[in-house]
C-alpha positions as CSV (number, residue, x, y, z in Angstrom):
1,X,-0.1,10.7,4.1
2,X,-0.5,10.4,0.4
3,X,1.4,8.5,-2.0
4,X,4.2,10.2,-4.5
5,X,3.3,9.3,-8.1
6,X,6.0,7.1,-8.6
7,X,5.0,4.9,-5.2
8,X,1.4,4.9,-6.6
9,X,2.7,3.6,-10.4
10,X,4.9,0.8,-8.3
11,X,1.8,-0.4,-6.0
12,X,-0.3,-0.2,-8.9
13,X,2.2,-2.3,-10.7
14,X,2.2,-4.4,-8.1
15,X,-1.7,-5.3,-7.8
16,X,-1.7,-6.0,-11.2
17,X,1.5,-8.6,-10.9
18,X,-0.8,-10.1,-7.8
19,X,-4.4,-10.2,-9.9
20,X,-2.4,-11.8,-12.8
21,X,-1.5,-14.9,-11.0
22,X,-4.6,-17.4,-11.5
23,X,-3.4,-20.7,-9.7
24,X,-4.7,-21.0,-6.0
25,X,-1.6,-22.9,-5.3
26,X,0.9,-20.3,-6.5
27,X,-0.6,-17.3,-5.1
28,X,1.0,-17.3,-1.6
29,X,4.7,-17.4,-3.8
30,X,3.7,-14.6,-5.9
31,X,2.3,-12.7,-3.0
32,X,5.6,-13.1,-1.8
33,X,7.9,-11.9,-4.5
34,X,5.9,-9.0,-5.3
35,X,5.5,-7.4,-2.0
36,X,9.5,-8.1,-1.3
37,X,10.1,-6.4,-4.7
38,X,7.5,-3.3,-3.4
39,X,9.4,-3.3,-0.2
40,X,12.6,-3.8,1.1
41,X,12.7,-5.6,4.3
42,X,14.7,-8.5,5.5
43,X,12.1,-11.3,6.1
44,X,8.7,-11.3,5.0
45,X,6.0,-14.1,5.7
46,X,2.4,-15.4,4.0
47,X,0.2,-17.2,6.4
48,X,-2.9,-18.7,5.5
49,X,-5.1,-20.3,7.9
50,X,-8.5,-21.8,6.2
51,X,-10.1,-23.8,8.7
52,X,-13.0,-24.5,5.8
53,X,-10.4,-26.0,3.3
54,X,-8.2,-27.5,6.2
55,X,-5.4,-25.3,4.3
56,X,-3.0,-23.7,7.2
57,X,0.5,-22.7,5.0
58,X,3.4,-20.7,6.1
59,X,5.6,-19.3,3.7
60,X,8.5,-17.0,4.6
61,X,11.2,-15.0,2.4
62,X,13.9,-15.8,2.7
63,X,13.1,-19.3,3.3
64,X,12.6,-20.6,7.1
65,X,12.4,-24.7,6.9
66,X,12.3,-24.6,10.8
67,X,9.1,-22.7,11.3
68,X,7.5,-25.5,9.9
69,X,7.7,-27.4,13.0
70,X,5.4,-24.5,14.2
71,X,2.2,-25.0,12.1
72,X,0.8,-28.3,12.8
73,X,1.0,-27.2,17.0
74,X,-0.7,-23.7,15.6
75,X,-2.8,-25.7,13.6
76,X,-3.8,-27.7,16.6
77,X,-4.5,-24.9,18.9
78,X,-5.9,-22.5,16.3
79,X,-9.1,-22.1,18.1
80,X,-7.7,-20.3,21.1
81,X,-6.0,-18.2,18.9
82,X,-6.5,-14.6,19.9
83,X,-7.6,-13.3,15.9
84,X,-9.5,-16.6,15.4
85,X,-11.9,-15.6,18.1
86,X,-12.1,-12.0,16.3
87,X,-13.2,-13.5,13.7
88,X,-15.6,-16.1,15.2
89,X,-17.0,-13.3,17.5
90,X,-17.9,-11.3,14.0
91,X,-19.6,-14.5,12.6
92,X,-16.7,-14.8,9.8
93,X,-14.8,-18.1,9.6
94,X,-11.4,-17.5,8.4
């Protein structure tokens, strides 16, 4: 399936709204509110797990306060985590 020029313009658009943001911390926002302005869908989610960084973040639009309670038992059981092992297996850390 290829892309209709006017779908290619609006991803295009929306990589370069993504590569403009420079702050580490507001990246997982602006990832957010660009892909929910490429797409429409009803709930969309960031997740970032960086085991190196001890950075585990889970961001959610709209906004879901109660996943929160979530993480820090994710957090604490990451390493059985079916795509962590992928990644171990591969020799990449995520």
């Amino acid at each position: 399936m290829r892309l209709s020029p006017r779908d290619y313009e609006a991803c295009s658009r929306a990589l370069r709204r993504i590569y403009a943001e420079t702050s580490l911390s507001r990246f997982p926002q602006r990832v957010l509110s660009v892909l929910s302005d490429l797409v429409s869908v009803e709930h969309i989610s960031y997740n970032e797990f960086n085991e190196r960084q001890q950075r585990y973040l889970v961001l959610t639009k709209p906004a879901r306060p109660d996943l929160q309670q979530f993480v820090k038992p994710l957090v604490d059981n990451i390493q059985t985590h079916p795509l962590f092992e992928h990644y171990r297996s591969r020799g990449a850390v995520p």
